[in-house]
C-alpha positions in Angstrom: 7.0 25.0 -30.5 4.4 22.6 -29.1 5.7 21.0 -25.5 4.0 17.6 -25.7 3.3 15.8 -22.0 4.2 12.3 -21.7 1.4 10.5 -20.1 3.2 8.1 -17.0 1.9 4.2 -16.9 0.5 3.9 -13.3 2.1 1.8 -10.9 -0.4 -0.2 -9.8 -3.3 -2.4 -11.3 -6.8 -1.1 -9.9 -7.3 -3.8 -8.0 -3.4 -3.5 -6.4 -4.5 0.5 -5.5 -8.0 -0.9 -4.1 -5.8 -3.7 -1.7 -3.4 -1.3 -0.6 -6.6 1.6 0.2 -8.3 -1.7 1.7 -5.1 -2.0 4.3 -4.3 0.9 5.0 -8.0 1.6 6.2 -7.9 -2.0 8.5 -4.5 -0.4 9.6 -5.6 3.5 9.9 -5.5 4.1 14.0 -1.8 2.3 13.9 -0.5 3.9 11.0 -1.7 7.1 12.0 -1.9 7.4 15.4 0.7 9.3 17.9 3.7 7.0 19.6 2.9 6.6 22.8 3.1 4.1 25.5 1.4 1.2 24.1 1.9 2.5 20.6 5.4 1.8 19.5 7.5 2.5 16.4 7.8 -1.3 16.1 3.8 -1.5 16.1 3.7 0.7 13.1 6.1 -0.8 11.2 4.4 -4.2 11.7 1.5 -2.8 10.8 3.0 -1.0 7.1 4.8 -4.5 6.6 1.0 -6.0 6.9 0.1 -3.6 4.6 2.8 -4.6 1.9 3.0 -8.3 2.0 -0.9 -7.8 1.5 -0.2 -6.2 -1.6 2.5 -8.4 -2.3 0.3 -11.2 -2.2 -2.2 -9.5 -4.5 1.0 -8.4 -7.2 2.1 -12.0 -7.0 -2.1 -13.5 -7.5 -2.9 -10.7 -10.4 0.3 -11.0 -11.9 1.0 -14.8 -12.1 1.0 -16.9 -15.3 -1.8 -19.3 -15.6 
């Protein structure tokens, strides 16, 4: 019996993957760097919310009709 795989359809467009790589990296030291003081919880998620309404904004730009 031959198993065939089923390929999966990414879930984002190159260029969606390359703005949310580009964010993350502007983002890195908040993202991943230990709570502390001056680092807050609420810093980091600011800084993933930055992250997705960039890639929002790219979705919405790739994705609208012309």
């Amino acid at each position: 019996m031959d198993a065939k795989t089923k390929v999966k359809k990414a879930n984002l467009s190159k260029s969606e993957f390359e703005t949310l790589v580009s964010e993350y990296e502007n983002k890195y030291d908040v993202l991943e760097g230990g709570l502390s003081i001056s680092l807050t919880g609420v810093d980091k998620r600011k800084a993933w919310e930055s992250v997705m309404d960039a890639l929002v904004v790219k979705t919405l730009t790739c994705k609208a009709p012309d």
